[in-house]
C-alpha positions as CSV (number, residue, x, y, z in Angstrom):
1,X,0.0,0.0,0.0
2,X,1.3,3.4,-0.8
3,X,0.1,6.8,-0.4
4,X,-0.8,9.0,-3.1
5,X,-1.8,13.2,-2.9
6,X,-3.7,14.0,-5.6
7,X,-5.5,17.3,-7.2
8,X,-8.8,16.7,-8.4
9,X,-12.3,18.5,-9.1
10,X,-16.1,17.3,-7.6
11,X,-18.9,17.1,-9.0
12,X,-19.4,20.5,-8.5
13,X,-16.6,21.9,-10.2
14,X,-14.4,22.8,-7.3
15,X,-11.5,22.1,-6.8
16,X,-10.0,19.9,-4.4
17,X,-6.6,18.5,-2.8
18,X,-5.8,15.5,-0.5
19,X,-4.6,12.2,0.1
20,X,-5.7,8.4,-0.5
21,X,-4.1,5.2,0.7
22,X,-4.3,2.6,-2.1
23,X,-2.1,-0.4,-3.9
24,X,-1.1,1.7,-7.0
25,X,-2.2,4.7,-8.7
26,X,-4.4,3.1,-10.9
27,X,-6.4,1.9,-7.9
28,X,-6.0,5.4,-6.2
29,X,-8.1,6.4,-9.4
30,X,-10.7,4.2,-9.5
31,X,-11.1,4.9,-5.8
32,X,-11.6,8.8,-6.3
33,X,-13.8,8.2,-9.9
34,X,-16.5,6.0,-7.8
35,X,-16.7,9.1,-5.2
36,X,-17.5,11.3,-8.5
37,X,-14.0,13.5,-8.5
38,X,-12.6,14.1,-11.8
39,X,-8.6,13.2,-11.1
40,X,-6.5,16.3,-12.5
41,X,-3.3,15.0,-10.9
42,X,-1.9,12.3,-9.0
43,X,1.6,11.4,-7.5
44,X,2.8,9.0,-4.7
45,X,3.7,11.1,-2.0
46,X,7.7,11.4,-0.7
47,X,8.2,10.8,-4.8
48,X,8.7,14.2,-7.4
49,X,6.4,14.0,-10.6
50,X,8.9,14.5,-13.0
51,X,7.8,15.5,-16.8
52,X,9.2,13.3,-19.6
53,X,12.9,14.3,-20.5
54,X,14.4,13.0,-23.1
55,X,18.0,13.1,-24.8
56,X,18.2,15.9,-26.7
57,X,17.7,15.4,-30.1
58,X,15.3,12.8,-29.7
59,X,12.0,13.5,-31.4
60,X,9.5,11.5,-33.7
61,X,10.0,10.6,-37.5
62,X,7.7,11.2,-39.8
63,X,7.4,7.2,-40.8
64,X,7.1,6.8,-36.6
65,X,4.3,9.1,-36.9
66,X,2.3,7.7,-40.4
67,X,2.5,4.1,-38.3
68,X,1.3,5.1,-35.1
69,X,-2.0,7.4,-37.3
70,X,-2.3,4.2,-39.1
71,X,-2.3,1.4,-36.4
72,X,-4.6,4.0,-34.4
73,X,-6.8,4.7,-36.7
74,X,-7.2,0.8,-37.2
75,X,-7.9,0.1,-34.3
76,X,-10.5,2.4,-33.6
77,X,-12.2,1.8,-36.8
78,X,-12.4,-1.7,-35.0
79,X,-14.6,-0.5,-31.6
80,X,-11.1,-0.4,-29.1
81,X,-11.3,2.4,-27.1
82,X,-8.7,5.5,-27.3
83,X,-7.4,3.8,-23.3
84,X,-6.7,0.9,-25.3
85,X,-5.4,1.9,-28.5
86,X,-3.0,3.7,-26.2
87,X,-2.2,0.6,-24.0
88,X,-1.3,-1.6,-27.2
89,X,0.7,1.4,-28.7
90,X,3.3,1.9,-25.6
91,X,3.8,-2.1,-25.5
92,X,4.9,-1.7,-29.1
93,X,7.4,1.2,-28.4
94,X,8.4,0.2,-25.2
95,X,11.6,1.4,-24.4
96,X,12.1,3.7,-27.2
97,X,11.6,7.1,-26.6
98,X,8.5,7.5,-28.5
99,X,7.3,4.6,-25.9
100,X,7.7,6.7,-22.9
101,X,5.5,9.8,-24.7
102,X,2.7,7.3,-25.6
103,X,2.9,5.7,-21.9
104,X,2.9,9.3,-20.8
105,X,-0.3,10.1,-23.1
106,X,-1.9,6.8,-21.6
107,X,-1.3,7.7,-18.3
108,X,-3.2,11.2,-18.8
109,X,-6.1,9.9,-20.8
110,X,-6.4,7.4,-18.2
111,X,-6.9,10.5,-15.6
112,X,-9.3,12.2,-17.9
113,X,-7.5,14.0,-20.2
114,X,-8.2,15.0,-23.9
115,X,-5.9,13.1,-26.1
116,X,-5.4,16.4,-27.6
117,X,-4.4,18.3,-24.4
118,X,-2.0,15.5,-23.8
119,X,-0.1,15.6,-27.4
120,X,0.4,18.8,-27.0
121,X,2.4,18.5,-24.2
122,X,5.3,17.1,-26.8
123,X,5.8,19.0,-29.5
124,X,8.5,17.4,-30.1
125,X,6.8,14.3,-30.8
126,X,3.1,15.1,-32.3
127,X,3.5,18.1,-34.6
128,X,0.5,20.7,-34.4
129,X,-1.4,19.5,-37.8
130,X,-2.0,16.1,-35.9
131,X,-2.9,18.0,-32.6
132,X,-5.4,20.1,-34.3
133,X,-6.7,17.5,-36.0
134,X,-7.4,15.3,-33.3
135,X,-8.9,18.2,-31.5
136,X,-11.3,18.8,-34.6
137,X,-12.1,14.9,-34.6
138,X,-13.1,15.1,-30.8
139,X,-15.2,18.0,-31.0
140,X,-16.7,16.0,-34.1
141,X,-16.5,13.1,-32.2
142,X,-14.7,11.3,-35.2
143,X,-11.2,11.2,-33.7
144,X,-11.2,7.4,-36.8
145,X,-11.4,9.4,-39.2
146,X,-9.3,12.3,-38.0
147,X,-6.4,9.6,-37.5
148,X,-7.0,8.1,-40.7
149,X,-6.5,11.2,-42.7
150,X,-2.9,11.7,-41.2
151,X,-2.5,8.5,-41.3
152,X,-2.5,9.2,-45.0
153,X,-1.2,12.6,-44.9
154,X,2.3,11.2,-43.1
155,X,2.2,8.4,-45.7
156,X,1.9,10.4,-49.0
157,X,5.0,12.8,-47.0
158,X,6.9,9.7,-46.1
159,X,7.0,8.3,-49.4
160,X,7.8,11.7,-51.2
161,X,10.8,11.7,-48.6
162,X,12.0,8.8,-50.0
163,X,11.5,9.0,-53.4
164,X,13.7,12.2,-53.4
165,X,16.6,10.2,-51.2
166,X,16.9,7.5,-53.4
167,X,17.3,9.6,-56.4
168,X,20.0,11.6,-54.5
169,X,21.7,8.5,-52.8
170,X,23.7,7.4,-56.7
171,X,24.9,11.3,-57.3
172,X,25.9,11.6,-53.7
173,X,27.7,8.3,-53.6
174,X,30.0,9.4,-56.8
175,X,31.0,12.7,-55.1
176,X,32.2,10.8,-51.9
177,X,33.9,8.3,-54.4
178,X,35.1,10.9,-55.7
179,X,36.3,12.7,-53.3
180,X,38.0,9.9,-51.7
181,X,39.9,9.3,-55.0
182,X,41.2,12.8,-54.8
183,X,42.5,12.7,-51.3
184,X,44.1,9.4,-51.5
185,X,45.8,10.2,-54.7
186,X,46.8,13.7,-53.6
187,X,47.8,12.2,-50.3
188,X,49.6,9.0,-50.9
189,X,50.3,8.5,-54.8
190,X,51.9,12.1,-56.0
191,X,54.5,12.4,-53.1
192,X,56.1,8.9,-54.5
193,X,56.6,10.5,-58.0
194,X,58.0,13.9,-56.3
195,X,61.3,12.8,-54.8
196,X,61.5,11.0,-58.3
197,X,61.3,14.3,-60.4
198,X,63.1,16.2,-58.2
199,X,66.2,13.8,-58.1
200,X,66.1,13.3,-62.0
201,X,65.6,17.2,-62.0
202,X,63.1,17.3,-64.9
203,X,61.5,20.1,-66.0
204,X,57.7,20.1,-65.3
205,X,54.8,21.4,-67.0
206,X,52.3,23.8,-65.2
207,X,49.9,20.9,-65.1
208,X,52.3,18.9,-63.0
209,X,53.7,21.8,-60.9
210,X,49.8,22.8,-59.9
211,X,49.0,18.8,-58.9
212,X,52.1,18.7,-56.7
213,X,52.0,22.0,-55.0
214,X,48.2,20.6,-54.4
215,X,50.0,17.4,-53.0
216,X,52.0,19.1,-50.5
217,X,49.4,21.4,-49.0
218,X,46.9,18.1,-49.0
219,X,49.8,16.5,-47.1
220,X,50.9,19.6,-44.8
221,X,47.6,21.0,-43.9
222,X,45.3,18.4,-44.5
223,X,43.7,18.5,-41.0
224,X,43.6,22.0,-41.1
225,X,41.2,21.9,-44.2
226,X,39.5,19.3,-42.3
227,X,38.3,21.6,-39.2
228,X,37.7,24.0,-41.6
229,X,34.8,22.4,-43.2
230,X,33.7,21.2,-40.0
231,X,33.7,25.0,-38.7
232,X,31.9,25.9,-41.5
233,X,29.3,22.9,-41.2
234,X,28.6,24.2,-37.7
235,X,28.6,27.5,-38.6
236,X,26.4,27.3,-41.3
237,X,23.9,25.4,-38.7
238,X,24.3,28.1,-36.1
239,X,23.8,30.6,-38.6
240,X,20.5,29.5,-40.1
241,X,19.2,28.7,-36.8
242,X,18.9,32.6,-35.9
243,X,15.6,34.7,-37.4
244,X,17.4,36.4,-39.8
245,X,20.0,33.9,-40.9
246,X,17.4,31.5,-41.5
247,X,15.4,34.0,-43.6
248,X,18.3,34.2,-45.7
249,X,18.7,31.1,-46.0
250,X,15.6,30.3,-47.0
251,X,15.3,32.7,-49.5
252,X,18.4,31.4,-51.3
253,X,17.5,28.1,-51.4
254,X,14.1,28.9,-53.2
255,X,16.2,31.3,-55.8
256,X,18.9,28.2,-56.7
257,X,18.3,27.8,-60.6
258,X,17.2,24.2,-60.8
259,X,17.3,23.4,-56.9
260,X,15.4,26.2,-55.7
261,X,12.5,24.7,-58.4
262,X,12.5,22.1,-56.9
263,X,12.9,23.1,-53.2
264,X,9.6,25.5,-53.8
265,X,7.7,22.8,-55.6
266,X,8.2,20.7,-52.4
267,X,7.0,23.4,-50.0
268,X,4.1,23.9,-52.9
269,X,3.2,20.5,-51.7
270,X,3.7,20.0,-48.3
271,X,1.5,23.8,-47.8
272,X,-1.5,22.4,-50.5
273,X,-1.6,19.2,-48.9
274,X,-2.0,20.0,-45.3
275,X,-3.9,23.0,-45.4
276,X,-6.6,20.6,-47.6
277,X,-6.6,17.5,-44.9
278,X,-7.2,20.4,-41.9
279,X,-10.3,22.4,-44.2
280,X,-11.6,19.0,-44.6
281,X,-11.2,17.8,-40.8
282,X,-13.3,21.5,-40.0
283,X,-10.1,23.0,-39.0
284,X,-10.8,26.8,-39.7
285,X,-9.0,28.5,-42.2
286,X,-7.2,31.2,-40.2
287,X,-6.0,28.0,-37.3
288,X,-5.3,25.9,-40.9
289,X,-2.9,28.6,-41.8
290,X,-1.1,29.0,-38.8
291,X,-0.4,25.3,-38.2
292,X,0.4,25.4,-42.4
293,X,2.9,28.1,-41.7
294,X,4.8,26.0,-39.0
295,X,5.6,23.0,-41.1
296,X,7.1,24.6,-44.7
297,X,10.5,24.4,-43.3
298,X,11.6,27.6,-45.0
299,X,11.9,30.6,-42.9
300,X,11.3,33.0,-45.4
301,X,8.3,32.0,-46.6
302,X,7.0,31.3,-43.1
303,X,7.7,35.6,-42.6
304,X,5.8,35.9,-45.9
305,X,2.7,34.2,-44.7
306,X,2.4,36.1,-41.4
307,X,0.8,39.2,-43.8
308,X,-1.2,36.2,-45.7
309,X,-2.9,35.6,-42.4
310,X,-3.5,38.9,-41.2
311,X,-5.1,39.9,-44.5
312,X,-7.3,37.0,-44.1
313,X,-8.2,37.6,-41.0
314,X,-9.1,41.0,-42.5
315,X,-11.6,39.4,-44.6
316,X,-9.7,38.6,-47.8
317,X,-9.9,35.3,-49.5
318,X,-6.5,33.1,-49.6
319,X,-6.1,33.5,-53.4
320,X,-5.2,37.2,-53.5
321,X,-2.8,37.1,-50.6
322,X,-1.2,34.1,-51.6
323,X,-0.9,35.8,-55.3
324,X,1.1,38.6,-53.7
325,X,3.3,36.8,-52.0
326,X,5.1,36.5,-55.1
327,X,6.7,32.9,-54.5
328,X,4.0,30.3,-54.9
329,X,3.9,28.9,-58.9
330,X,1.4,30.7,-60.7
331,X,-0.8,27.9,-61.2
332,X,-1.3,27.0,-57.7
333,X,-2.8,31.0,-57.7
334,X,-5.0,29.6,-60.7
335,X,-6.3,26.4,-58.8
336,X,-6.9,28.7,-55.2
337,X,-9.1,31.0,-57.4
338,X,-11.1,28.8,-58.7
339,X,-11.5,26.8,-55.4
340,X,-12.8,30.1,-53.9
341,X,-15.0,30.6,-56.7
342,X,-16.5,27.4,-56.9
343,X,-16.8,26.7,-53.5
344,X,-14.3,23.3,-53.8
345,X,-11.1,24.9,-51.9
346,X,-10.5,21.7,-50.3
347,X,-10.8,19.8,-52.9
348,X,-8.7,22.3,-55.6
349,X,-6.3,21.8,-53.0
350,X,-5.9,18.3,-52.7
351,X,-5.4,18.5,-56.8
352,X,-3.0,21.1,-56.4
353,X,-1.0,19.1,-54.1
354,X,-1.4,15.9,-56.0
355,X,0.1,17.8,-59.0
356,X,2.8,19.4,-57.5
357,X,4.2,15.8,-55.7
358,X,4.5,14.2,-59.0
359,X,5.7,17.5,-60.4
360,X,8.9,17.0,-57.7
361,X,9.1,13.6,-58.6
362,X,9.6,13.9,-62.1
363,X,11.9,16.8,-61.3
364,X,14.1,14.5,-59.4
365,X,14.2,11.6,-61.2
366,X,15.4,14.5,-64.3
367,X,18.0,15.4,-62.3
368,X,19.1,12.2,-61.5
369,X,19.7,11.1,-65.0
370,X,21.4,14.4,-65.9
371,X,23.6,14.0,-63.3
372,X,24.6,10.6,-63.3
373,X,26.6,10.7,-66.7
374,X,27.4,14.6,-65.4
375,X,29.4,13.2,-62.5
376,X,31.2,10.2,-64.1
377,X,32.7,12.3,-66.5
378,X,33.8,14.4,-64.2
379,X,35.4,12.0,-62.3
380,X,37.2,10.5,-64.8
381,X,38.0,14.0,-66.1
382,X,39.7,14.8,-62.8
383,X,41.8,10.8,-62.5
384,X,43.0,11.4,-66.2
385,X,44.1,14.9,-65.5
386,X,45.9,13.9,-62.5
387,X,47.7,11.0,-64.2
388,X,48.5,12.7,-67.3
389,X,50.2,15.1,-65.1
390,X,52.6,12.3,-63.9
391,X,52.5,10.5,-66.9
392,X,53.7,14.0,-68.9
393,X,57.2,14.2,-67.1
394,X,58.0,10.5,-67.6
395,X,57.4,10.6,-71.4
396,X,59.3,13.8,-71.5
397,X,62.3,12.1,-69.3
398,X,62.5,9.1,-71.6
399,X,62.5,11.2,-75.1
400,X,65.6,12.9,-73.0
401,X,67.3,9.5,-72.8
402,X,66.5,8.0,-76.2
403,X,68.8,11.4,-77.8
């Protein structure tokens, strides 16, 4: 037996503190629910409450996230209660970190909380589209069907994501093939021909000067280099983490010829597509926005649409806003206008967004064939340059000995 103090309110609405003596705390609960008091909060006494803290870094993965929508919404669909749902979730993820936030969420369900008020307790783990949306589904009193549609929201994302890795995984493999080349040749093959052309005391061409000199800074400050890029990694990340470095940054990566197309048509998507599945859930439109703003990943155009949201909340529609913004494709203007006009936003939306994921994929998989034949010429440009500028001097040194 253990004792517990606990805040709770009675069936009058006020509230109350105090103590019970029980076996656990589930007990303790059903103890103070038969007596009609709403549990708020409840902790052994002599113990701290401690929140959840995690390892920083740790947060939840979009593919995390399109399982547990999907597995939920399953289940749900079935007749299990949320309690229960909940129960078989944290036995999957148990001792993961996502585990401890779902045992968390069970725990405060289990004392009466909204599923809703509980997510939002970890942003980390349960971004605010899926907050709002569970919130619109219990006011609805469809939380199924709210799960369901991220369920398909994080899908569609999730396999987007992937589909632009693996057509960046060949290209990115050649550079760090190619790059390994470079330093192991620069490193380890030119010295051995150095001492050799310096003893025979040839004369050597430009091309064969530059690729040496480049051999001994390689070899003399070759850490050096090293922490440089690494500064410059980190700084680059500090930099774009502040309000106005990351503004610039995003504003630069949209204005990239070729990777700021596709860049923008990515953020085209991701902004169609979830502003369309919280319409549909009865999210309103100036709450869809705001939550829509938070997940573009581009600074810039997160700025941009604070004036889109003030104006609407002004009493303008979304097209004209949107329009002079300047940064969305023209098209997606054309489809918002004639959602507004028809009456179909949600559903122009859902076209838009459909459009402008297989726009990105096509875009990629362009790429990708450019610049697979791009990158092996290049790298057998740079190996042939760098052995014709040792093979040069030999030649040169045996047409000295043959006269």
């Amino acid at each position: 037996m253990a004792e517990y103090v606990y805040s709770a309110m009675d069936s009058s609405g006020k509230k109350v503190n105090g103590t019970i003596i029980a076996e656990d705390e589930k007990t303790a609960i059903e103890i103070l629910k038969s007596k009609n008091v709403f549990v708020l909060e409840i902790k052994e006494k002599g113990t701290f409450q401690r929140e959840i803290k995690l390892p920083f870094g740790n947060k939840t993965t979009v593919k995390d996230l399109s399982i547990f929508c999907r597995q939920f919404a399953t289940m749900l669909s079935a007749g299990i209660s949320i309690l229960s749902c909940l129960d078989v979730l944290r036995q999957q993820y148990r001792g993961r970190p996502f585990g401890k936030v779902i045992n968390d969420l069970y725990e405060k369900v289990e004392r009466g909380t909204l599923l809703s008020a509980a997510m939002r307790e970890h942003p980390r783990f349960f971004p605010p589209i899926l907050i709002n949306m569970i919130e619109a589904g219990e006011v609805a009193g469809s939380i199924d069907k709210s799960m369901d549609k991220m369920a398909v929201h994080f899908e569609k994302e999730l396999k987007l994501r992937q589909k632009i890795v693996n057509a960046l995984m060949y290209p990115a493999i050649v550079i760090g093939v190619a790059v390994i080349v470079l330093i192991i040749l620069l490193t380890y093959v030119i010295p051995t021909f150095v001492g050799l052309f310096e003893e025979l005391q040839v004369e050597l061409p430009a091309t064969t000067r530059f690729v040496i000199n480049s051999s001994k800074f390689m070899q003399h400050n070759g850490i050096y280099l090293l922490f440089g890029i690494i500064a410059l990694i980190f700084g680059y990340k500090i930099f774009k983490s502040t309000p106005t470095g990351g503004i610039i940054v995003g504003k630069i990566k949209i204005r990239i010829p070729v990777i700021g197309k596709l860049t923008l048509g990515q953020v085209t998507s991701r902004f169609t597509r979830t502003l369309a599945t919280l319409l549909n859930a009865g999210v309103s439109l100036i709450t869809a926005l705001d939550t829509t703003k938070n997940i573009l990943s581009n600074a810039y155009i997160e700025k941009e649409f604070d004036r889109v949201i003030e104006r609407v909340k002004g009493g303008e529609g979304l097209s004209y806003p949107i329009e002079d913004m300047g940064i969305f494709p023209k098209l997606m203007n054309i489809m918002l206008k004639t959602g507004e006009e028809t009456g179909q936003l949600e559903y122009m939306l859902e076209k838009a967004a459909d459009y402008y994921e297989n726009e990105v994929e096509n875009q990629v998989t362009r790429l990708t064939s450019l610049f697979e034949p791009v990158m092996i010429v290049l790298l057998a440009l740079m190996v042939g340059f760098l052995l014709a500028s040792i093979i040069m001097p030999m030649f040169k040194l045996y047409g000295s000995i043959g006269t």
